[in-house]
C-alpha positions in Angstrom: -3.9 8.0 30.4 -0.9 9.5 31.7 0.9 12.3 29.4 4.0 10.2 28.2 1.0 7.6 27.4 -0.8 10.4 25.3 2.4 11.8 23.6 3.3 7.9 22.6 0.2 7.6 21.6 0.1 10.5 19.4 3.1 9.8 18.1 2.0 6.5 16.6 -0.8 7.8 15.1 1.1 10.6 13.4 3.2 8.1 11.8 0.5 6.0 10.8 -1.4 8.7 9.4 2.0 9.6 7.2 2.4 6.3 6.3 -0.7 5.9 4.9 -1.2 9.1 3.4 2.3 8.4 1.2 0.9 4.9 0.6 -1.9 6.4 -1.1 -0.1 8.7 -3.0 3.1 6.9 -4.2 2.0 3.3 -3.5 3.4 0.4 -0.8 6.1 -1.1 -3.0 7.9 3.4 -3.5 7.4 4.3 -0.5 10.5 3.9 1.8 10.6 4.1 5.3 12.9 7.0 5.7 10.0 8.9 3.4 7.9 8.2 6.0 10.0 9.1 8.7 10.9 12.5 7.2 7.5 13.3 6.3 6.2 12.3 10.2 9.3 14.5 11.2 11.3 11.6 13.4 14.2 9.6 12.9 14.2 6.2 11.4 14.6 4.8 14.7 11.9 6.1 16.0 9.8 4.8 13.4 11.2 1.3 14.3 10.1 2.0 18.6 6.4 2.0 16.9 6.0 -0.3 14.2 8.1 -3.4 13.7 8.3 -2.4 9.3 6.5 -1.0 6.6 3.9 -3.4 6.5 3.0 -3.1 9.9 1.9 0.4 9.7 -0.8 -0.6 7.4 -2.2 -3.6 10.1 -1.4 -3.1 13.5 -4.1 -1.5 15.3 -4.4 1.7 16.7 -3.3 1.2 20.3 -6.9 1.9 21.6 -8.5 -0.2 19.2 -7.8 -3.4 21.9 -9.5 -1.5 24.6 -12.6 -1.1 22.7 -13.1 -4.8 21.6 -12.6 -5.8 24.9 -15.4 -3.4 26.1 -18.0 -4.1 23.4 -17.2 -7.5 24.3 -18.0 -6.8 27.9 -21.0 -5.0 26.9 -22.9 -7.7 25.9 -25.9 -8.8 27.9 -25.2 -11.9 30.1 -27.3 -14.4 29.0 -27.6 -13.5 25.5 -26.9 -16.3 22.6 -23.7 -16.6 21.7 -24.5 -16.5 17.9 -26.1 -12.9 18.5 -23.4 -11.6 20.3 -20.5 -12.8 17.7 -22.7 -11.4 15.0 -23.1 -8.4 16.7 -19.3 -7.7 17.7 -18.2 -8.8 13.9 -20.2 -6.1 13.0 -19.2 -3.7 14.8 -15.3 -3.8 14.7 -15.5 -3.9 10.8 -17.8 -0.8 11.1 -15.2 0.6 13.3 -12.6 0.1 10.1 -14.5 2.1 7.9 -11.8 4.8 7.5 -8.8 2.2 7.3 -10.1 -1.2 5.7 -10.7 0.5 2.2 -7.5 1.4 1.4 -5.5 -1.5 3.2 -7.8 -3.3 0.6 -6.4 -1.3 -1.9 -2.6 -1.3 -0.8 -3.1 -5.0 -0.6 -4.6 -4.9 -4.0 -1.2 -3.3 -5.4 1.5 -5.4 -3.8 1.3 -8.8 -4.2 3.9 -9.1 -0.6 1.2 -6.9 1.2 -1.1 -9.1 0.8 0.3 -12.1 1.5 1.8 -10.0 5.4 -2.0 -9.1 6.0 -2.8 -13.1 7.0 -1.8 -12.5 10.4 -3.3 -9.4 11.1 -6.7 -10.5 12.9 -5.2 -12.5 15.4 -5.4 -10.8 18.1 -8.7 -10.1 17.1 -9.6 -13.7 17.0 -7.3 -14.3 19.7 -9.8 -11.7 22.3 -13.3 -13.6 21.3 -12.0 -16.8 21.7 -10.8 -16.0 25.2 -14.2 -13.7 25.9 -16.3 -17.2 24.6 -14.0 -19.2 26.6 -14.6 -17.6 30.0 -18.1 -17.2 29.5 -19.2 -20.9 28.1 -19.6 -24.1 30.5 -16.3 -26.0 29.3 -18.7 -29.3 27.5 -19.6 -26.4 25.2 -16.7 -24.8 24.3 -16.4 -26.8 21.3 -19.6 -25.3 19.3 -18.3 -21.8 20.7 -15.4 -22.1 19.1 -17.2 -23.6 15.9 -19.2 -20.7 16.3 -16.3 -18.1 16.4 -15.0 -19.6 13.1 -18.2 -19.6 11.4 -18.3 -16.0 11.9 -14.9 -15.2 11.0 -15.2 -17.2 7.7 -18.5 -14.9 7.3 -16.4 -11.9 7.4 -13.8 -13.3 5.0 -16.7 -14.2 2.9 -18.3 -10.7 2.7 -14.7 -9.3 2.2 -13.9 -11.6 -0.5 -16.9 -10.4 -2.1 -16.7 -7.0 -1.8 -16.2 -5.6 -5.3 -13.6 -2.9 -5.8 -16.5 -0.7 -7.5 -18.4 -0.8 -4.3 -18.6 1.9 -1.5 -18.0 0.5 2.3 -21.9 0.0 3.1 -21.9 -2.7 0.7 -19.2 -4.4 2.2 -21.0 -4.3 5.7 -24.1 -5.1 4.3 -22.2 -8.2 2.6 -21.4 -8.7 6.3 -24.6 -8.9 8.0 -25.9 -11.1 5.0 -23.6 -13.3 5.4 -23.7 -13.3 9.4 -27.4 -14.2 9.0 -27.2 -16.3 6.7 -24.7 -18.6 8.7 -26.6 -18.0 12.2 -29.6 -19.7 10.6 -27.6 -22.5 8.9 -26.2 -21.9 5.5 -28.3 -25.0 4.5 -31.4 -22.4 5.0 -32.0 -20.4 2.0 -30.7 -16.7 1.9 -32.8 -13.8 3.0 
């Protein structure tokens, strides 16, 4: 990483950080983005050269987070079951949003136009396993890898549905690999 790559990327995560430190204080819905802004010490248009509004700030990714799915996708052992690896890798990058995912599910929880802008924000997500299970399944099966992608992002939406507001973040993962197991050995199979 060049220095102009670290300084950018610095940059973003000081306003990020801002951002969401204001959120928690003063809320989504009062906190403007010149607040922001002043508080991250840069100008309004700077803010707008790193996230596209307000609400991006609470989703985008950190600008490594990319990297890292596509290397713990490229970790996986050749060979292995699909099913095993997708479990695996769901696992994983919702561990890695330990520090952020509680309190984007709190903002969301507070504004009712949060919520409703955080639909989109697994896409790229979604958009990097398809193209991983893509490139590494004979085409007459791409089909059930897709099926199987979806099965395991409606296990994370599952576990994150129920995730009580009471409970800590290892409940929610655990929630996760519950419900990962549970569809990996056919949710017609009784639960664990």
């Amino acid at each position: 990483m060049t220095l102009r790559e670290r300084k950018k990327l610095a940059a973003w995560r000081a306003i990020s950080e801002t951002a969401l430190r204001l959120f928690e204080e003063q809320g989504f819905e009062a906190t403007t983005i010149e607040q922001i802004a002043a508080a991250a010490n840069v100008s309004r248009a700077t803010f707008f050269n790193y996230f596209a509004s307000k609400e991006a700030v609470v989703f985008d990714q950190d600008p490594e987070a990319r990297d890292r799915w596509r290397a713990l996708l490229e970790s996986r052992s050749p060979g292995e079951p699909l099913w095993d690896s997708l479990a695996a890798i769901m696992i994983e990058v919702n561990t890695g949003l330990r520090d952020r995912m509680p309190l984007m599910r709190r903002l969301k929880a507070q504004s009712p136009a949060l919520a409703r802008a955080s639909q989109a924000s697994g896409d790229q997500l979604r958009t990097d396993l398809q193209t991983w299970i893509l490139a590494q399944t004979p085409e007459e099966d791409a089909m059930i890898g897709i099926l199987q992608l979806n099965i395991a992002l409606a296990a994370a939406g599952t576990a994150y549905q129920s995730w009580k507001t009471d409970e800590d973040f290892d409940t929610y993962i655990e929630r996760l690999r519950t419900c990962l197991t549970v569809a990996g050995t056919g949710v017609a199979a009784p639960a664990p």
